[in-house]
Structures are given as C-alpha cells and as structure tokens.
C-alpha positions in Angstrom: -28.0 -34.5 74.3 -26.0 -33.7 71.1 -26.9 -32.9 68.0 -25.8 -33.5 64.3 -24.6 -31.1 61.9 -24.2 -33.1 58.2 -22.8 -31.2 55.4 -22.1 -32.3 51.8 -18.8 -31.0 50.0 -18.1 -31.6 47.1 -14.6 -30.9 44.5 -14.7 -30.9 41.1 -11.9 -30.4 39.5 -12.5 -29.7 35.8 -10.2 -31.7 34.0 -10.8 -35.4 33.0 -8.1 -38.2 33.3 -7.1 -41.6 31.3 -7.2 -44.9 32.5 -3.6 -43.9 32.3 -3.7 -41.3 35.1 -7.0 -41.4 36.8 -5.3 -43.3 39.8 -2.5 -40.7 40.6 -4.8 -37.8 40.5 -7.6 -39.6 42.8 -5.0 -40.3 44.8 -4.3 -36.7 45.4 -8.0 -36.1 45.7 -8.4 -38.4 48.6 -5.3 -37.6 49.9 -6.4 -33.4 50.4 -9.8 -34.7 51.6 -8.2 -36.5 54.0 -6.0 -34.1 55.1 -8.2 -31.6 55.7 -11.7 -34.0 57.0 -9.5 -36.0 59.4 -7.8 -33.1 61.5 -9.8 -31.8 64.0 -8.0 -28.3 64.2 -9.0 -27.7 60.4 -12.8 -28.5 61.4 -12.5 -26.4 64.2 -11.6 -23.0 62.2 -14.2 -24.4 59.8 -17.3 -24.6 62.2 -18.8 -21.1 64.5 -21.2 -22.8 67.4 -19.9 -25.2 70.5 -17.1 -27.3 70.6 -17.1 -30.6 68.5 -17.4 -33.6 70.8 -16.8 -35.7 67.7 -17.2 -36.2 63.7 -17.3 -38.6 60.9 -16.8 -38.2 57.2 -17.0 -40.3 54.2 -15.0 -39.6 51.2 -15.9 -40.6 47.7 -13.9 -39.9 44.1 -14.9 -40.4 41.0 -15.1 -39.6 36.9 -18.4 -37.9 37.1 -20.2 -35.5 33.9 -19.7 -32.3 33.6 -22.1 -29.2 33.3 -20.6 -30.0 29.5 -21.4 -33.2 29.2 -17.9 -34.0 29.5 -15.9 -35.6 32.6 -14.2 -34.4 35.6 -12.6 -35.8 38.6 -14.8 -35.2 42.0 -13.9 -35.5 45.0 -17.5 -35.8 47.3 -17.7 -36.4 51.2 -20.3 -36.0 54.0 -19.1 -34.7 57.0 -21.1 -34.9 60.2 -20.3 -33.0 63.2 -21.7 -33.9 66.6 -22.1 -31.1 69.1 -24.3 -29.9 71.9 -26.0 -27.9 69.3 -26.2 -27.5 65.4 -22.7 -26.5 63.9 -22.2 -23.9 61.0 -19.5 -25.0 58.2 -18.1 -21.7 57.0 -17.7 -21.8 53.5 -15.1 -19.1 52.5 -12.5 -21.0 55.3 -13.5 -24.4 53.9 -12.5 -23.1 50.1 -9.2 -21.6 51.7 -8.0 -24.6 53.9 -8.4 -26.7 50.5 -7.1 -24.4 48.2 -4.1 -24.3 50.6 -3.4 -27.7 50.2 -0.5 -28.5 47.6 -2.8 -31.4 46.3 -5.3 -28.5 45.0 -2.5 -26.8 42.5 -2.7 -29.9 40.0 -6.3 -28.2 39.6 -6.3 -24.3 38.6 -10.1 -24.4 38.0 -11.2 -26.0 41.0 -14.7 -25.2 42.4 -15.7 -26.4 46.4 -19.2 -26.7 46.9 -21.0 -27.1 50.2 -24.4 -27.4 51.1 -25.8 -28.5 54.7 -27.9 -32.1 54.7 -31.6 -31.5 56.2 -32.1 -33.3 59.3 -33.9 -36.9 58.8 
C-alpha cells in the first residue's frame, strides 16, 4: 500500500511586471519549477523517509497581491509524493536547490514557502 505526501510551495518574487515583460519572467518561473519538480534526484535530496515510487506536481504562475497591496510574480505548485510511507520535504534543501537555479538571480528578494497539504 503507498501513501501520499502533498506539499504546497510557493515563490514570490517581489517585484511586479508589465504587460510588456510579464511573459519572459513567467517563463523563467516555470522554467526553475520545472527544473527542479520534474528531476527525481532533486526530490530525492529534498525528501528524509523511503524511497519515492513516484510523484506528480502541478505548477501555476501568476500576478498575485502583495502583503502591500501591490503585485508580484508567484510561482505556486503542489507536489505529491507517493511512497510506502509519508515523506518529509526539507525545507532549508528545497530554498537552496531553488536559489541555485540561475532562473532565481532575476529575483534578489525571493521568499520559498512550503507547507504540507492535510490528508483528505
């Protein structure tokens, strides 16, 4: 029997974008998410418990309000990680395999969030 780990991650950026240059910098967005959601080995250093047997994630970016009031580009996914048991996503390795990416320098004030998604 396996069970399902679901965590929510979410990037926001700080900085807001025109219609002018929304698309390149969501294309960066999706293009870390991807990078980093989509490669097993990353998830691996990411997660403490058994071996993944296999995952899913959804990625969403968007314009969303600030704590400001202003805008910011996010970048929001759910991950879900099937294993024989519940997974752990670390945190502190998640924030360092995204800050690694070359994608993240375009945003100096970037914050990763992370919370896990109570079972149904």
């Amino acid at each position: 029997m396996s069970s399902i780990s679901s965590y929510w991650i979410e990037l926001r950026t700080g900085t807001d974008y025109s219609l002018e240059t929304y698309d390149e910098a969501a294309g960066q967005m999706v293009c870390l998410l991807y990078h980093i959601l989509s490669n097993r080995d990353q998830i691996t250093q990411m997660v403490s418990g058994d071996s993944i047997m296999s995952m899913e994630s959804e990625v969403e970016v968007s314009l969303a309000e600030n704590a400001a009031g202003g805008r910011e580009l996010v970048g929001k996914a759910v991950l879900d990680l099937f294993a024989t048991k519940k997974l752990k996503l670390d945190k502190p390795k998640l924030s360092k395999l995204v800050r690694a990416r070359k994608e993240a320098d375009n945003w100096p004030n970037l914050k990763v969030l992370k919370k896990a998604v109570p079972d149904q």
